[in-house]
C-alpha positions in Angstrom: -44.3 -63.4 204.6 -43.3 -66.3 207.2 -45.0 -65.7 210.1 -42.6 -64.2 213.2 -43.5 -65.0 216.9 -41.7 -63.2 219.7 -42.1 -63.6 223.7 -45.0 -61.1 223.6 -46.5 -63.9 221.8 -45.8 -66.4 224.4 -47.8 -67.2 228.0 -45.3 -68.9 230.3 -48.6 -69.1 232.4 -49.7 -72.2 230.5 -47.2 -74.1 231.4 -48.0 -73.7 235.2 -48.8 -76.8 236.9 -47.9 -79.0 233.8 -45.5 -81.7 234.2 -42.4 -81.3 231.9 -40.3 -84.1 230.8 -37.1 -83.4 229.0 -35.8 -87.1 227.4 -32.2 -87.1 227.2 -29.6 -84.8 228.7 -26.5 -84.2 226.0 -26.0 -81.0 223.9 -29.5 -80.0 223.6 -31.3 -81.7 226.6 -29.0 -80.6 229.4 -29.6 -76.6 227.9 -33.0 -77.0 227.7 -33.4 -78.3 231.5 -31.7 -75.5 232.9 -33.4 -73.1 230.9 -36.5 -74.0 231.9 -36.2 -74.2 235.7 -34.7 -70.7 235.5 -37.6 -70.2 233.6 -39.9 -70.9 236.5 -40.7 -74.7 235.0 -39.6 -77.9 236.9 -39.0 -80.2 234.3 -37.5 -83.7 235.2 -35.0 -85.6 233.3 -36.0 -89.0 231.7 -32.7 -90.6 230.5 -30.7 -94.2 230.7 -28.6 -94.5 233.5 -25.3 -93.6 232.3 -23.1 -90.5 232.9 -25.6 -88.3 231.4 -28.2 -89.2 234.4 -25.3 -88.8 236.8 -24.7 -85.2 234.7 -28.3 -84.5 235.5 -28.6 -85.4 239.3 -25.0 -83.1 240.0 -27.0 -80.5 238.4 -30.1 -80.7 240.7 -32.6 -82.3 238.6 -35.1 -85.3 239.4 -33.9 -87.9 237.0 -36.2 -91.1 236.0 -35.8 -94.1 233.5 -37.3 -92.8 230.2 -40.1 -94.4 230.1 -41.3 -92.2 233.1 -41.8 -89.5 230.2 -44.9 -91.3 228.5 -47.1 -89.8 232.5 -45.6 -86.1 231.9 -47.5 -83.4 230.2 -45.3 -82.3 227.6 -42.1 -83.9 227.0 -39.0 -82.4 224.9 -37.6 -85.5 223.3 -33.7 -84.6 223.0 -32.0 -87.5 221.7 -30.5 -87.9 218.1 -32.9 -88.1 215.2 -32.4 -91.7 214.3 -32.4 -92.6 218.3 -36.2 -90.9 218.7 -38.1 -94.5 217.0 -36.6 -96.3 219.0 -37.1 -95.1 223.0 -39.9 -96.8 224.6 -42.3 -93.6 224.9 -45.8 -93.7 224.9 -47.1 -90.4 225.4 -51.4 -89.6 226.2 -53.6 -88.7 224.3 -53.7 -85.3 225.8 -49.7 -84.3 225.8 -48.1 -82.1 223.9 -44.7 -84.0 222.2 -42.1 -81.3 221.2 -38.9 -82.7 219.4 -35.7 -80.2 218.6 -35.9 -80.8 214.8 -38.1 -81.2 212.1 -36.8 -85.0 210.7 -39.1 -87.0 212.8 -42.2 -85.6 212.4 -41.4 -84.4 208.6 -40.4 -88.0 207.5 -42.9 -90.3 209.8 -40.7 -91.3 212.0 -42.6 -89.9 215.3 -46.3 -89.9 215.5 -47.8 -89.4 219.0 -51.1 -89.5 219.5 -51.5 -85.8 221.1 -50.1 -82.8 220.3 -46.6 -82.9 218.6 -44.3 -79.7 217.3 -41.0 -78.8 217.0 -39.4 -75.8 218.7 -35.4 -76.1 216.8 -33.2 -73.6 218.0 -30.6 -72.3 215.0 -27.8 -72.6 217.4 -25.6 -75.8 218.6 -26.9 -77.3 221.5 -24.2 -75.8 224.3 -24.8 -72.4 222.8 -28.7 -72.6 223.6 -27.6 -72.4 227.7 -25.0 -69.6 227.1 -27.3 -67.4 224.9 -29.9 -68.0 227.7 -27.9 -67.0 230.0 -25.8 -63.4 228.5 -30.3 -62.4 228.0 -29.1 -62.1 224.2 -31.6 -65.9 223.5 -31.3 -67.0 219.9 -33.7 -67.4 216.7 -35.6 -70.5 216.4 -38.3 -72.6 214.0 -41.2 -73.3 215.5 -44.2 -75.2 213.9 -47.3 -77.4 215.3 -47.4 -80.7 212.9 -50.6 -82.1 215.4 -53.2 -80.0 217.3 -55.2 -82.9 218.7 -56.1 -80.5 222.2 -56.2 -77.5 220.7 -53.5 -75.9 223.2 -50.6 -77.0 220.8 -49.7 -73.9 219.8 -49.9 -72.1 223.1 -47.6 -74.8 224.8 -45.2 -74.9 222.7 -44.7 -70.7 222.1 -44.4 -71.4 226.0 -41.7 -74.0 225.6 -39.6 -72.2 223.2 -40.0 -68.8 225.5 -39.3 -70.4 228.7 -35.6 -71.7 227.0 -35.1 -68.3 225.0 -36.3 -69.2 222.0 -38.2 -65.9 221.1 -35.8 -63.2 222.2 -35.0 -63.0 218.9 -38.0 -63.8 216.6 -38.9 -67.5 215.9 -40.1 -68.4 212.3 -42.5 -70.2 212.0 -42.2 -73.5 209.7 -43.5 -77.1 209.1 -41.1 -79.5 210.4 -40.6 -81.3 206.7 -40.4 -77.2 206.0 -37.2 -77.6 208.7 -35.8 -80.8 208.1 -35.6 -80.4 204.4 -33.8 -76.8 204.8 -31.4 -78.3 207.8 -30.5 -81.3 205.8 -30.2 -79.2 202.4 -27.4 -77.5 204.4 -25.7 -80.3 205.2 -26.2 -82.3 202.3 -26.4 -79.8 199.4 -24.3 -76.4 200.4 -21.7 -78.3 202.3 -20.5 -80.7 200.0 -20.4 -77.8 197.6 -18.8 -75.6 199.6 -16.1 -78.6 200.3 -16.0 -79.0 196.3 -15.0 -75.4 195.9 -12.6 -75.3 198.7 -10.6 -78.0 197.4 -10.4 -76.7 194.4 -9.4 -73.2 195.5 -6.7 -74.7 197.4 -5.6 -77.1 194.6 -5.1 -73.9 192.4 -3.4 -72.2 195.4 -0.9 -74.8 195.5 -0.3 -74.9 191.9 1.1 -71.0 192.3 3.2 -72.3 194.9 1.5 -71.1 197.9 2.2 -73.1 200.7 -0.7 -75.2 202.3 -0.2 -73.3 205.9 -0.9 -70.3 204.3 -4.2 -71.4 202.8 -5.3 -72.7 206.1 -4.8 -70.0 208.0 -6.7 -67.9 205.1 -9.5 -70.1 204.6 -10.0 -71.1 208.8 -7.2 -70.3 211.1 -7.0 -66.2 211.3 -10.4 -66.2 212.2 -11.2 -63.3 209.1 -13.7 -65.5 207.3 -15.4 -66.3 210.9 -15.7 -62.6 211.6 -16.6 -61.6 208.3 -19.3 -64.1 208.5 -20.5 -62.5 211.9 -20.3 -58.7 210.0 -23.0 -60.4 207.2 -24.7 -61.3 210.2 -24.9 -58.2 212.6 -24.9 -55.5 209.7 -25.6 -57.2 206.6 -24.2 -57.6 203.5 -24.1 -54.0 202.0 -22.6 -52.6 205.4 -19.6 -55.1 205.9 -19.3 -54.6 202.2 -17.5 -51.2 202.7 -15.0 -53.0 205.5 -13.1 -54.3 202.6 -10.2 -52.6 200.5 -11.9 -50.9 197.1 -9.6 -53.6 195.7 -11.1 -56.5 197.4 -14.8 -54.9 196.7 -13.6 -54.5 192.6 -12.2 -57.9 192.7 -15.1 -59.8 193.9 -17.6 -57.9 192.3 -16.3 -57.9 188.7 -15.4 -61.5 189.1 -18.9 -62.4 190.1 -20.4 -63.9 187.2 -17.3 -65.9 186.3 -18.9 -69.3 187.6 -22.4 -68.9 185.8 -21.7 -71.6 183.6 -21.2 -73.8 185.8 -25.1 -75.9 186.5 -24.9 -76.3 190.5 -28.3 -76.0 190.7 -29.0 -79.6 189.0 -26.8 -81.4 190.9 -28.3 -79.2 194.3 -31.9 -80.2 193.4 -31.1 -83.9 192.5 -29.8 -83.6 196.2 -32.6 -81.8 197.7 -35.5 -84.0 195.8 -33.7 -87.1 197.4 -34.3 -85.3 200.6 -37.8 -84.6 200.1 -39.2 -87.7 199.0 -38.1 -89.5 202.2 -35.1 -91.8 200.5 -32.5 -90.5 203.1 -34.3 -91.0 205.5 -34.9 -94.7 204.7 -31.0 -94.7 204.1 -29.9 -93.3 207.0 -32.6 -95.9 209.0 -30.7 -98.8 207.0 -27.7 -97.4 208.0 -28.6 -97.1 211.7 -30.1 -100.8 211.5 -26.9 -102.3 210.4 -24.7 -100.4 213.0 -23.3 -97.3 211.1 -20.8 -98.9 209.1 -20.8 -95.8 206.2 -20.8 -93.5 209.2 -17.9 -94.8 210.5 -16.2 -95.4 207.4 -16.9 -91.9 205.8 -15.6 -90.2 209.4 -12.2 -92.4 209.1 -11.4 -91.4 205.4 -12.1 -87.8 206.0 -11.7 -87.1 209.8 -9.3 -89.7 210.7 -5.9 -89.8 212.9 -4.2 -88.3 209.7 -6.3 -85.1 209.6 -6.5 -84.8 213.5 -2.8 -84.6 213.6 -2.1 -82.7 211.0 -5.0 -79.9 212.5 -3.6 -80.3 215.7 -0.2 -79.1 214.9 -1.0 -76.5 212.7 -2.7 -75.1 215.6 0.3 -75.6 217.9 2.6 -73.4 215.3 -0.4 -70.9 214.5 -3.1 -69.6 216.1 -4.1 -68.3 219.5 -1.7 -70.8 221.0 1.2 -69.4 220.0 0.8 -66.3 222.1 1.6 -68.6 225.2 4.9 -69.6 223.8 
C-alpha cells in the first residue's frame, strides 16, 4: 500500500525561524502565501515586477526580485513547469527546494543542490486558498526526490500542513510517480474522453437530437458534475442506487459492448512517450521557439468560434436564465 501522511504526521515547529520564499504569485503561489502566514509562517514573495508583485504587496506580503529566493531557506517555486529552467535561482546547499508538481524534478529539468520535493495539491490552484480557508484542506502528493540534509522529509510534511495539504491524507509518490500520472490525464484519458464524446454526439445528431440538448446533457445541467461529486463523497456502489433501475440495467448490461475496441495500445504508446522524457523535450522545443503549436492548437479548438457559440448557449440555458 502507498504510504498515507496526515497532519499528525507533520511538525509545523520545524519551520520556525526558517526563511520561506514562495517564487511567483498566480494560481498556486498567491494560495500558498496566504496559507502559510495564517499558518504561522512569514514567507516572502519573490516575483518580477509586474501586476502579480503589485497583487502581492496589496495583500501584505514583503515582495523581492526573484533572485532574492536563492538566500531563503526553503523556497516554493510556483511558476509554470516550462518557466522553472529558466528563473535565475540558485538555492544553498542546505535549502530545502519544493516545486508544486512532479515534471521538473521527474524529467531533469530542476536539480538543486539541497533538498528538493514536491508537495502537488490535487486541486486547481484558487481552490487551494478556499479549501484552506472552509478547514475542509484537500488531498495532496507528496514525495522527497533529494535528501542532501536529512530534514527533507520533515520540512516539507511541514510545508504541505501549514497550506492544508494533509487534512485529508497526502500520498505519497515520486515526482516522475506524479508527473507521469498528471500528464497521463491530460494526455492519455482526455483526448479519449474527447474521442468518445464526439462520437456520442455525432450519433446523437444522427437521431435528430438537437445539439443544445446534448450540451446541456453532457455539461450544462450540471448532472454529470454532481454525479461525479456522488462517486466522490460515497462512491461508486452508493451513487449507484441514485439512478432509475432503468438507468442502472442500461449501463450495466451495456457494459462490455466496447471490449473490442484496443484503447489500451494507443493509451500506452501515449504514456511510454511520457515516460521516456520525449514530451518533455517537445514541449521544451516548443517553449524555445515561442509556443507556436500552443497557440495554434488553442485557436482551432478554443477559438472566437467556440467562445461564442459557449457563451450564448449559456445566455439561453443555464443559471443565467433565472435572472431573465
Amino acid at each position: 500500500m502507498t504510504t498515507i501522511y496526515y497532519e499528525s504526521d507533520a511538525d509545523l515547529g520545524v519551520l520556525d525561524g526558517q526563511r520561506i520564499a514562495v517564487v511567483g504569485y498566480g494560481n498556486q503561489g498567491r494560495s500558498w502565501a496566504l496559507n502559510l502566514r495564517d499558518s504561522g509562517c512569514a514567507p516572502v514573495v519573490c516575483v518580477r515586477r509586474d501586476d502579480t508583485r503589485e497583487q502581492a504587496v496589496a495583500d501584505g506580503f514583503e515582495a523581492h526580485d526573484v533572485e532574492a529566493a536563492n538566500d531563503a531557506d526553503i523556497i516554493c517555486i510556483l511558476v509554470p513547469d516550462d518557466v522553472i529552467a529558466l528563473l535565475p535561482l540558485a538555492p544553498r546547499p542546505d535549502s530545502c527546494v519544493i516545486v508544486a508538481s512532479g515534471y521538473t524534478l521527474g524529467f531533469g529539468r530542476l536539480d538543486p543542490p539541497g533538498d528538493s520535493a514536491m508537495v502537488a495539491p490535487r486541486m486547481l490552484g484558487p481552490e487551494v486558498r478556499l479549501c484552506y480557508e472552509e478547514g475542509v484542506g484537500f488531498i495532496t502528493a507528496v514525495g522527497v526526490h533529494h535528501d542532501a540534509t536529512g530534514r527533507a522529509l520533515a520540512r516539507v510534511l511541514a510545508v504541505a500542513r501549514a497550506i492544508g495539504g494533509l487534512r485529508q491524507g497526502a500520498l505519497a509518490l515520486t515526482p516522475m510517480q506524479e508527473a507521469v500520472l498528471d500528464l497521463g490525464v491530460e494526455q492519455v484519458l482526455s483526448p479519449a474522453l474527447t474521442a468518445v464524446n464526439n462520437a456520442f454526439v455525432q450519433t446523437m445528431v444522427e437521431h435528430d437530437i438537437p445539439i443544445e440538448a446534448i450540451v446541456v446533457e453532457l455539461v450544462l445541467s450540471g448532472e454529470v458534475e454532481r454525479t461525479y461529486r456522488l462517486l466522490r463523497e460515497v462512491g461508486y456502489a452508493v451513487q449507484s442506487e441514485f439512478h432509475s433501475p432503468t438507468s442502472q440495467y442500461g449501463q450495466l448490461s451495456r457494459r462490455g459492448r466496447f471490449d473490442h475496441l484496443d484503447f489500451a495500445a494507443t493509451m500506452r504508446g501515449l504514456a511510454d512517450d511520457i515516460a521516456s522524457g520525449r514530451f518533455a523535450d517537445e514541449w521544451d522545443a516548443e517553449r524555445d521557439a515561442g509556443y507556436p503549436a500552443l497557440n495554434r492548437l488553442k485557436e482551432q479548438h478554443a477559438g472566437p468560434a467556440v467562445r461564442e457559440f459557449e457563451a450564448e448557449l449559456r445566455r439561453r440555458l443555464g443559471p443565467g436564465v433565472a435572472t431573465r
